[in-house]
C-alpha atoms as one frame of an Amber mdcrd trajectory, in Angstrom:
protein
   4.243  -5.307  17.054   8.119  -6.305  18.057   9.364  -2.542  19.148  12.583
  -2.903  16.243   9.853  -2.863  13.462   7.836  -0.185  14.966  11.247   2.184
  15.276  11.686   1.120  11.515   8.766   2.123  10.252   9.171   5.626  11.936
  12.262   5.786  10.610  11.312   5.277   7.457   7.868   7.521   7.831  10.415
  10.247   8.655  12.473   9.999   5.775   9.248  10.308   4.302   8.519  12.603
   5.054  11.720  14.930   4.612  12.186  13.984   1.579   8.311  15.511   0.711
   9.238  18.955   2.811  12.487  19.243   0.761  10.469  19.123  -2.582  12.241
  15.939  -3.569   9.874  13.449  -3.393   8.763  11.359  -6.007   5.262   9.472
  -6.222   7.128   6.213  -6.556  10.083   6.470  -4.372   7.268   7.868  -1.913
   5.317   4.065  -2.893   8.664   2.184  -2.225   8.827   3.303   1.209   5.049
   3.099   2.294   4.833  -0.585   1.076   7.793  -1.154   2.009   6.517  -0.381
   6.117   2.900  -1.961   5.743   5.344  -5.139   4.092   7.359  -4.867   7.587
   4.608  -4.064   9.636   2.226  -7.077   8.080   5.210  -9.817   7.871   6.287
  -9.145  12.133   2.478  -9.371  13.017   1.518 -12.467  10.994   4.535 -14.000
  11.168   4.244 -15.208   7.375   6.368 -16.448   5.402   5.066 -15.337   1.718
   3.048 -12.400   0.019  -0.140 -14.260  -0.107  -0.173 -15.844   3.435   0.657
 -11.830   4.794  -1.679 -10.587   2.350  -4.165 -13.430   3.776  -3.605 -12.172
   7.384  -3.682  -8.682   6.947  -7.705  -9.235   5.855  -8.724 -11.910   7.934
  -6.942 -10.696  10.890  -5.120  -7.445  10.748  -4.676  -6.266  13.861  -4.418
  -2.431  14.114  -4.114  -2.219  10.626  -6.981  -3.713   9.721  -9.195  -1.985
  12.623  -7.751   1.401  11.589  -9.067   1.048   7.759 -12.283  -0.841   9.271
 -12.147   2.206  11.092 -12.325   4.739   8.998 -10.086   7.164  10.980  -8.098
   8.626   8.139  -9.049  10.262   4.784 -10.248   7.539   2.225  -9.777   9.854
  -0.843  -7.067   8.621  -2.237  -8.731   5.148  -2.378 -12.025   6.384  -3.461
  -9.614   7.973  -6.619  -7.902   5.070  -6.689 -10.936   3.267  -7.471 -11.704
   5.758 -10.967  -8.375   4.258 -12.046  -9.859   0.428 -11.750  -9.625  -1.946
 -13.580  -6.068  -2.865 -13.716  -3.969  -5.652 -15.219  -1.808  -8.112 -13.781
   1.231  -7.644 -15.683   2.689 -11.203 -15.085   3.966 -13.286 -18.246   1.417
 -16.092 -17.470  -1.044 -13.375 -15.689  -1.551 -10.901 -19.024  -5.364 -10.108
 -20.175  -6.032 -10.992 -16.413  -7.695  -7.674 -14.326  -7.796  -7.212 -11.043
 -10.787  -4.507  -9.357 -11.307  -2.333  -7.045 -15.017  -2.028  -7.017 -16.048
  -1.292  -2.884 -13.429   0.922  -1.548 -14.743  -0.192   2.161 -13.747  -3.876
   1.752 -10.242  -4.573   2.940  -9.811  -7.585   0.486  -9.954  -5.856  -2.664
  -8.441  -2.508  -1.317  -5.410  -4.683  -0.761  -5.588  -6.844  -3.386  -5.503
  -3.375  -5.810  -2.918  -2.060  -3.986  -0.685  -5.249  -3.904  -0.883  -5.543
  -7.789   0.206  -1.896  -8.331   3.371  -3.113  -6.104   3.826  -6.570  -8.146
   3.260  -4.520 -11.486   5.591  -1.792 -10.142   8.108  -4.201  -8.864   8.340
  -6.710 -11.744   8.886  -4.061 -14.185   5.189  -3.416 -15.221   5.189   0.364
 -14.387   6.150   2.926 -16.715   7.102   6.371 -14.607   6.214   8.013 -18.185
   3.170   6.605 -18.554   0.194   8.985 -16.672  -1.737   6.322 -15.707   0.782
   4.965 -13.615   2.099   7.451 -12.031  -1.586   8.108 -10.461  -1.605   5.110
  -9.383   1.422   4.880  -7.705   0.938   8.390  -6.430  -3.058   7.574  -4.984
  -1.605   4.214  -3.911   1.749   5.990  -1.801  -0.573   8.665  -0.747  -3.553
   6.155   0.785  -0.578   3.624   2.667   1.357   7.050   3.758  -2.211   7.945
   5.661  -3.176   4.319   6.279   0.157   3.588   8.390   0.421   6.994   9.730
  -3.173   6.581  11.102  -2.259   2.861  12.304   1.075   3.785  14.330  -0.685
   6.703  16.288  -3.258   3.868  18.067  -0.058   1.885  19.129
């Protein structure tokens, strides 16, 4: 990984992370951030130009990411509660009725498949920070990339 991105994402892991030790984090500010690193992390490794193409990488190839949650070197309970939460629905205009699974918590596809339409619902205005449900998803989501990354950066 290009040393810039690296100091970025501990940057950002830091703010983090102060922000959560001065009591003012929020589940989905907390979300932001996390994808917003493995979205930094996954677009200087692969070199890819859209979502699906990083996304595409990040399974098939990975790098440390991908040998870190192969791994197993970091608490998977988040994911494993993530999973109760499954299925669901891709909140697109063209996409609606359409669900998307999380079914094997071990297989890197669908772990970041799940995770990647909690961002695109969350992102496109398909997340309501009333609504229970989606707050604990965003929170299990943040949570699972905050340990994910965290994990990933100490093998570099």
């Amino acid at each position: 990984m290009d040393k810039i991105i690296y100091e970025l994402i501990i940057s950002w892991r830091a703010r983090a992370k102060n922000i959560k030790d001065k009591g003012l984090s929020d589940e989905f500010i907390n979300f932001f951030i996390y994808y917003m690193c493995l979205d930094a992390w996954i677009t200087n490794e692969s070199q890819a130009e859209n979502d699906k193409e990083k996304n595409k990488w990040l399974i098939n190839e990975g790098g440390s990411l991908k040998s870190t949650f192969t791994g197993k070197n970091f608490n998977m309970e988040d994911i494993i509660a993530l999973k109760l939460l499954s299925p669901i629905e891709d909140m697109r205009p063209n996409y609606r009725g359409t669900m998307v699974y999380l079914k094997d918590t071990e297989n890197i596809e669908e772990v970041v498949n799940f995770i990647y339409q909690i961002r695109c619902n969350l992102f496109h205005g398909g997340k309501n920070p009333e609504n229970w449900k989606d707050k604990d998803l965003v929170f299990l989501a943040g949570n699972f990339l905050e340990k994910w990354i965290t994990c990933a950066c100490l093998k570099i």
